[in-house]
C-alpha positions in Angstrom: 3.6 14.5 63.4 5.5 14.3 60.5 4.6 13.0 57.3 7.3 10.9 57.1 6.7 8.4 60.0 6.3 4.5 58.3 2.7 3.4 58.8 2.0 0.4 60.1 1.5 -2.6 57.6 -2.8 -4.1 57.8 -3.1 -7.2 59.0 -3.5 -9.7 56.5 -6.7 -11.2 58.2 -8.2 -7.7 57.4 -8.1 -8.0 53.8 -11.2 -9.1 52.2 -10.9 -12.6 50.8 -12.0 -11.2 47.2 -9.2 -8.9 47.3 -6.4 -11.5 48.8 -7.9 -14.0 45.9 -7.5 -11.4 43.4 -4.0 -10.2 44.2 -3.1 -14.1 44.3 -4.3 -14.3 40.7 -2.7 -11.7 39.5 0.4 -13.3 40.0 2.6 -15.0 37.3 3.8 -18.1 39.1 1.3 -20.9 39.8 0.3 -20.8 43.6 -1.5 -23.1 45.7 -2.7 -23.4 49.5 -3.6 -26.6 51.4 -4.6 -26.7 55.1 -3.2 -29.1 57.7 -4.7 -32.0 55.8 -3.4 -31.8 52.6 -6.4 -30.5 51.3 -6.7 -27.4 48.8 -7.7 -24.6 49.8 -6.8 -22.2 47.1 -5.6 -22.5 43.4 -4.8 -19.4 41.5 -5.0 -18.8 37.4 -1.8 -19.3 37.0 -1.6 -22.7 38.3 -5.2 -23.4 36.2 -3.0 -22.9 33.1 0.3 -25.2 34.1 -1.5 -27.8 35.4 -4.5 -27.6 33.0 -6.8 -28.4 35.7 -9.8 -25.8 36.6 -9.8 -24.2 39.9 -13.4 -25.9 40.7 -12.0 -29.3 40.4 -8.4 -28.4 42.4 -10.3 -27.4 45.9 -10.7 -29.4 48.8 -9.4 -31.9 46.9 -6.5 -33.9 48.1 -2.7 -32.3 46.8 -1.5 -35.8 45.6 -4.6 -36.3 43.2 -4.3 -32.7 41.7 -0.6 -32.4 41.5 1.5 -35.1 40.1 5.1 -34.5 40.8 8.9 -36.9 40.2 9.1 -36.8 43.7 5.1 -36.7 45.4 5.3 -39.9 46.8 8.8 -40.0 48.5 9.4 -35.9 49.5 6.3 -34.0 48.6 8.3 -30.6 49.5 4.4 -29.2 50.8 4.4 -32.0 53.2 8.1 -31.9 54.5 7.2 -28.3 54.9 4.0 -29.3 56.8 6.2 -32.0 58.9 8.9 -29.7 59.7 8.4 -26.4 59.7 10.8 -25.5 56.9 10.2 -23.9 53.9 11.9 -24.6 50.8 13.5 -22.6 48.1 13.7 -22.9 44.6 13.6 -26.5 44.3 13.8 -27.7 40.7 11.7 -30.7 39.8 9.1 -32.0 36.7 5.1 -32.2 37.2 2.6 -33.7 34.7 0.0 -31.5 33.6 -3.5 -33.1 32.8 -2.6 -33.9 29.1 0.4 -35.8 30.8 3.3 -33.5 29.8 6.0 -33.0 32.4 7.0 -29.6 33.0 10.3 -28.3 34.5 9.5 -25.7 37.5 10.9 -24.3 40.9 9.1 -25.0 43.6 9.2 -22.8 47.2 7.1 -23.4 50.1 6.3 -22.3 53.2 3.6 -22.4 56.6 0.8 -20.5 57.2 -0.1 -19.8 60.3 -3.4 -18.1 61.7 -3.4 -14.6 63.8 -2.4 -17.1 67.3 0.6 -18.2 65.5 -1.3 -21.6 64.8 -0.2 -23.6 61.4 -3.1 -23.8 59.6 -1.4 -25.0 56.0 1.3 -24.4 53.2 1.4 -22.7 50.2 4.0 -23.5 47.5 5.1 -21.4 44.4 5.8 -22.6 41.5 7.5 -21.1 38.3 8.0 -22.3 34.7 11.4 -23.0 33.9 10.0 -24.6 30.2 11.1 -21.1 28.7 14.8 -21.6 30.5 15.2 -25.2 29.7 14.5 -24.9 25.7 17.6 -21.7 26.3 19.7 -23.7 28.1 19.6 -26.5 25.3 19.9 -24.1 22.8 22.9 -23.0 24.0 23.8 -26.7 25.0 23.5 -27.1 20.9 25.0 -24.3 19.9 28.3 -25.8 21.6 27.8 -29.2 20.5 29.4 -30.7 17.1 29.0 -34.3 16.5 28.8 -35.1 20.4 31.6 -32.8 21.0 31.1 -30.4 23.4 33.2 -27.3 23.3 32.7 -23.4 23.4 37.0 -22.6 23.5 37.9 -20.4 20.7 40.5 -23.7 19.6 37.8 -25.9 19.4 35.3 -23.5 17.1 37.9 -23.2 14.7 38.1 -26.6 14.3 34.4 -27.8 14.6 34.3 -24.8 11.6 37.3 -26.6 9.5 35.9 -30.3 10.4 33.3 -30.7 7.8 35.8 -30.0 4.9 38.3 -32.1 5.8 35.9 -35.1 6.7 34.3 -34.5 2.9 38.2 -34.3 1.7 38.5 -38.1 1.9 42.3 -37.3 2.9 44.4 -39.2 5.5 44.1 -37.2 8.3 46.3 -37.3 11.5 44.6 -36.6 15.0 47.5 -35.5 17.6 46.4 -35.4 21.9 46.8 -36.0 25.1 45.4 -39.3 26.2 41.5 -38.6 27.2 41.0 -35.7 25.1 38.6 -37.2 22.8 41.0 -38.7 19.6 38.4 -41.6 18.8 34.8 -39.3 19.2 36.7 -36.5 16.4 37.2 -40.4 14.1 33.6 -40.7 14.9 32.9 -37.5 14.2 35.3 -37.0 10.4 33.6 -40.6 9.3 29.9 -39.0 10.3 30.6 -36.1 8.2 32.1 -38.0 5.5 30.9 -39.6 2.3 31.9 -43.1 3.5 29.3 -42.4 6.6 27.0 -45.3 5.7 29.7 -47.7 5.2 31.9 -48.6 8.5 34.1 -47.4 11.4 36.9 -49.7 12.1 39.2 -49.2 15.3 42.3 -50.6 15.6 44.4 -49.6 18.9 48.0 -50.4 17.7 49.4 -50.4 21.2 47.3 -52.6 22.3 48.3 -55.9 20.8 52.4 -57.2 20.2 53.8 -56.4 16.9 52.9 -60.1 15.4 49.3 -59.9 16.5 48.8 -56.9 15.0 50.3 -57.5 11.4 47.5 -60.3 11.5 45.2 -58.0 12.9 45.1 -55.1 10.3 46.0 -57.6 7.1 45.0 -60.6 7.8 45.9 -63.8 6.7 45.4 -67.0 4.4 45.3 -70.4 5.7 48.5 -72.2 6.2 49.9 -68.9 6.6 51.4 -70.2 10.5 50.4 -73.2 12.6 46.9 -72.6 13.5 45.8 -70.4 10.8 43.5 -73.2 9.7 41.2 -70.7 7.7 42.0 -67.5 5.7 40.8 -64.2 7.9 40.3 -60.9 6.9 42.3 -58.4 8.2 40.6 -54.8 9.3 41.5 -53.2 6.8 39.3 -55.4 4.8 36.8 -55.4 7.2 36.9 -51.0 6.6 36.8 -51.4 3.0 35.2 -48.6 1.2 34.8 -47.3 4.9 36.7 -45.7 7.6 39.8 -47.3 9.4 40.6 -45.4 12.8 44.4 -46.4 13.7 44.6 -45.2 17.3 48.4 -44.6 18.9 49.8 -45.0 15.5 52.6 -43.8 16.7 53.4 -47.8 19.0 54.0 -49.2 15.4 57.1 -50.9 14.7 58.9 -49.6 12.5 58.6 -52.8 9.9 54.8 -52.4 10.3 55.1 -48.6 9.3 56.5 -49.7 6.1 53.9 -51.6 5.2 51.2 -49.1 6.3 53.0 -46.6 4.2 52.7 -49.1 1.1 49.1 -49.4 1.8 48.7 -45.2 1.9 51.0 -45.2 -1.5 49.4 -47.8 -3.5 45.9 -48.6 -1.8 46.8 -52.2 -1.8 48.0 -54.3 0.8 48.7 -58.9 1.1 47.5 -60.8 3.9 49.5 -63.3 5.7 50.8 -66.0 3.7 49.4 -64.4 0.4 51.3 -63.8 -3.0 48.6 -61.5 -4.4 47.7 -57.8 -3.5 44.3 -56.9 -2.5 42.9 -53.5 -3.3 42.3 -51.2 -0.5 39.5 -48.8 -0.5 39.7 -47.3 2.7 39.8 -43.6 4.4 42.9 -43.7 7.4 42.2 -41.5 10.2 45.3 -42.0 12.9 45.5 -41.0 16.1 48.5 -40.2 18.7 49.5 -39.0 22.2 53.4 -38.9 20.8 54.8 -36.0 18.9 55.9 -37.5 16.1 57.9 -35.0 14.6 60.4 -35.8 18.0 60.1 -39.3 16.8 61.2 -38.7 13.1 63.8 -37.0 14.6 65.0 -39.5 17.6 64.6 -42.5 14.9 61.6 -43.9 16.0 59.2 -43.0 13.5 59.4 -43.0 9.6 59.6 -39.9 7.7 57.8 -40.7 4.4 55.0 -42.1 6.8 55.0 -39.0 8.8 54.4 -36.9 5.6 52.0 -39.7 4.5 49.6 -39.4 7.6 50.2 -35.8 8.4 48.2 -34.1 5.1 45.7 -33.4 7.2 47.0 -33.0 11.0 44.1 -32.0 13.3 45.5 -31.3 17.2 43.1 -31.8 20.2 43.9 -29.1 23.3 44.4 -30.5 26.9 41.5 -29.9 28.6 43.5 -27.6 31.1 44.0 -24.8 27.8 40.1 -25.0 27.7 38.7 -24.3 31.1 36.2 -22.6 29.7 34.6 -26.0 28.7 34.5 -28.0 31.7 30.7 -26.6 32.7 29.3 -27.5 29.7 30.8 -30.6 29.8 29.8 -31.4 33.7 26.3 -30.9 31.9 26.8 -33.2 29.2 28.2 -35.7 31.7 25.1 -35.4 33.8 22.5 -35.7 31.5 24.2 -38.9 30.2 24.6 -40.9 33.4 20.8 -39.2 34.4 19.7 -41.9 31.5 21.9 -44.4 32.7 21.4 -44.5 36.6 17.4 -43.9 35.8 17.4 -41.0 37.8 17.3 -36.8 37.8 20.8 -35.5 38.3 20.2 -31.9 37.9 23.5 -29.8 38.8 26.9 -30.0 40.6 27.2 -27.6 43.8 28.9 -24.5 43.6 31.9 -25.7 45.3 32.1 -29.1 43.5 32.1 -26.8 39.8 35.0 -24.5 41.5 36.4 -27.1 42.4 36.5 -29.3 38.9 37.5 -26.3 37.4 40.5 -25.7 39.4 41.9 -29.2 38.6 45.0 -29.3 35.6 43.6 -33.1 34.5 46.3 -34.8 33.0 43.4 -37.6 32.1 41.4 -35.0 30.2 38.1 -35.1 29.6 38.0 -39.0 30.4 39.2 -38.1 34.1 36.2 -35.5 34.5 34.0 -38.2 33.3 35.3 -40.5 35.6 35.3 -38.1 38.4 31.5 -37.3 37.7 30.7 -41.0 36.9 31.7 -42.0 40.4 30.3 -39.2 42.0 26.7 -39.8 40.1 26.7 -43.2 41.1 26.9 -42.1 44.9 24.5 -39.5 44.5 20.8 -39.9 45.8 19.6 -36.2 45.9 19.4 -33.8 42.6 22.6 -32.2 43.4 26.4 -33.3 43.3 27.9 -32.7 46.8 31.8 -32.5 47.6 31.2 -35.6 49.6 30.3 -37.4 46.2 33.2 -37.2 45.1 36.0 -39.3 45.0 38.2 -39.7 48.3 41.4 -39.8 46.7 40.8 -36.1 44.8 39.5 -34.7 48.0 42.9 -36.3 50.0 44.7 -34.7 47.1 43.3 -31.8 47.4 43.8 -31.2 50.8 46.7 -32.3 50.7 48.4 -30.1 47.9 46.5 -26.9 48.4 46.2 -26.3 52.2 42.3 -27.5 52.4 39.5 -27.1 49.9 38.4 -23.8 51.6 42.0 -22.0 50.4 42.1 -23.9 47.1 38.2 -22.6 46.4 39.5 -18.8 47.4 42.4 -19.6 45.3 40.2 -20.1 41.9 37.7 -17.1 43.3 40.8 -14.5 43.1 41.9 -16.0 39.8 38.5 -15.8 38.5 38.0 -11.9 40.2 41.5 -11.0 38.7 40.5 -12.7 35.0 37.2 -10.2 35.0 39.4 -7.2 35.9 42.0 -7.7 33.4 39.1 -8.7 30.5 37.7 -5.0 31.3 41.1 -3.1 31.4 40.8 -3.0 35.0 37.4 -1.2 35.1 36.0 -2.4 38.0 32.6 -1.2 37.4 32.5 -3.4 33.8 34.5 -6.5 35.7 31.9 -6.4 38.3 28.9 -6.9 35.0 31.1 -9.6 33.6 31.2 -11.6 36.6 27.4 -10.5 37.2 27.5 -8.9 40.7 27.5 -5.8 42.0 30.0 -3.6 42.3 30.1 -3.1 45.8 30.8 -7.0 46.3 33.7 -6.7 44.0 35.2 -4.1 46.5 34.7 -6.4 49.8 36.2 -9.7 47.2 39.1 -7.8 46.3 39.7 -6.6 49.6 39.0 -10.3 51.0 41.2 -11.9 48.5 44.1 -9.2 48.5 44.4 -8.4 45.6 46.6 -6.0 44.1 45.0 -3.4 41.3 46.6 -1.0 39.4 45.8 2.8 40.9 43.6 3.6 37.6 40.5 1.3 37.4 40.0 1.5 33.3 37.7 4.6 33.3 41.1 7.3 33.1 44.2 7.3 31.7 47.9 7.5 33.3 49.4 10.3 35.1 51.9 10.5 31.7 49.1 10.5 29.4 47.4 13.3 30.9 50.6 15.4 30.1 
């Protein structure tokens, strides 16, 4: 016979017990056993140490008194595995150890079943994701300035310039889309600033009629019109030797940009009705969606006040030029409205993250909150599903693209043809970048018909050989 027929595999109910027990302690990840009835019937080492409880005290004890999971009493994964028949697979929840800390793991389970085929119990895995949770918020950090959330080369270069020009005490002018986050940079200039423990006042200046807001920013003294029966202070006295954010500067009429440039000139300003200047110790941050050079040059906007705000101009990218972002910030948007709903939103699906990241968002980074704030609300499980989200982006969506299935194949091949180009076209390297083997490249490229150049990054041209 020859010596390389396979041998058949011992069965397991041969193994001594002391040898089974001492392969299951020699694993890393914490298992446990129970029979049909709940009850332990085997604790390894590993689950000693995360749970802190000794092995002596786990068996034969019940699972719900040993192991104190977020979701024990409503979908103990053992017993749905028990009830059903299926396993599970790397489910991500929290248990308390004995000291009452609550540990991120992955749980799998599955049946065991005697030598008849009989289910006799479950056994469940778990594995420590405490050493991938403190990475993943280190990263998290890394990308987070002031609440701003960002890894796009754009945004480092200005989260690296921020600092200076918050400490700089300058007038500085904060150009955007709407929803790209013109009030949290404010925040952020005044937090970094040396006026940070005095306060932030925000005006909207196209919010409120041109009247309304003269009395808004400057106030007035009483008698100054019928029904001014007191004298009011203005915002800008309210900001004094603070911070006074002017958001959509650019709405202001043009005799209300005279007298903000007056204020900006000579850091004084009169309320209402009043014959004497009042000093103005205040920092101006402005913010606009317009591009106010155009309105210089159509008439709209005043010259000497454009020059006047824009010492310092700071410009905000569309989300759409910073893809790149919208992951980390589907993270920072779940974490938020996890403390806000009271519940454990861990992730978004695949397809729902493809999906966002496809979308051009001419709402910013206020319409992905949005969109994640309404699919969190309808969201019971751990994990944002398409159906969560809004009906009127998944009508759109089919609607514009042929179906979600050919707009997600669509961002696949753009994400596929990204890698190659990155990597000159190596498809060896691309295949690294997008971590998966090469061999799947292949079959995606050859799914998603794509055209390659004939050389794949490792040779040269035909003329460069000559």
């Amino acid at each position: 016979m020859s010596s390389n027929t396979q041998q058949p595999l011992p069965d397991a109910s041969a193994i001594p017990t002391e040898l089974l027990a001492g392969i299951v302690d020699s694993i890393s990840e914490g298992v446990l056993s129970v029979d049909s009835s709940s009850r332990i019937s085997s604790f390894n080492r590993a689950a000693e140490r995360l749970f802190g409880v000794p092995r002596s005290k786990a068996l034969g004890r019940q699972l719900h008194d040993v192991l104190r999971t977020d979701i024990c009493e409503n979908a103990c994964p053992l017993r749905y595995t028990l009830e059903t028949g299926l396993p599970i697979s790397n489910h991500a929840v929290h248990v308390t150890d004995a000291q009452g800390q609550r540990i991120p793991v992955s749980i799998s389970t599955s049946l065991l079943r005697d030598i008849t085929g009989e289910t006799v119990g479950a056994v469940e895995t778990f594995r420590d994701l405490r050493t991938e949770e403190t990475l993943r918020n280190e990263i998290r950090d890394h990308y987070t300035f002031q609440d701003i959330v960002s890894k796009s080369a754009k945004m480092r270069q200005l989260f690296e310039v921020l600092p200076s020009i918050a400490q700089a005490d300058t007038t500085v002018l904060i150009e955007g889309e709407t929803g790209t986050g013109k009030e949290l940079l404010a925040r952020a200039i005044h937090a970094l600033s040396q006026r940070k423990n005095r306060r932030l006042v925000t005006v909207n200046c196209g919010a409120l009629p041109d009247s309304l807001l003269e009395s808004e920013l400057f106030g007035y003294k009483a008698g100054a019109f019928t029904g001014a029966n007191r004298d009011k202070p203005g915002k800008v006295a309210a900001a004094n030797r603070g911070t006074l954010f002017l958001d959509e500067v650019g709405e202001m009429s043009p005799a209300l940009q005279l007298r903000l440039l007056r204020v900006l000139q000579e850091c004084v300003f009169e309320p209402l009705g009043s014959v004497s200047p009042v000093e103005a110790d205040v920092r101006f941050i402005a913010a606009t969606h317009h591009d106010l050079s155009q309105d210089v040059d159509a008439g709209c906007f005043r010259e000497d006040l454009y020059y006047r705000l824009t010492v310092l101009p700071v410009h905000l990218p569309p989300l759409r030029d910073r893809r790149e972002d919208i992951p980390l910030l589907v993270d920072h948007f779940l974490d938020r409205f996890s403390a806000r709903l009271g519940r454990e939103l861990e992730a978004v699906s695949p397809q729902v993250l493809q999906l966002l990241t496809s979308l051009d968002y001419p709402g910013n980074v206020r319409e992905l909150e949005g969109i994640l704030e309404h699919a969190c609300v309808l969201c019971q499980d751990r994990v944002v599903q398409l159906e969560h989200l809004p009906a009127s982006l998944r009508r759109e969506t089919a609607a514009s693209d042929g179906g979600l299935a050919t707009l997600l194949l669509q961002h696949e091949a753009q994400l596929v043809r990204d890698a190659l180009e990155r990597n000159g076209w190596h498809r060896e390297a691309a295949a690294r970048d997008l971590g998966i083997h090469k061999a799947t490249l292949f079959k995606k490229i050859r799914k998603l018909g794509l055209e390659l150049p004939k050389t794949d990054g490792r040779s040269r041209t035909p003329d460069a050989r000559q």
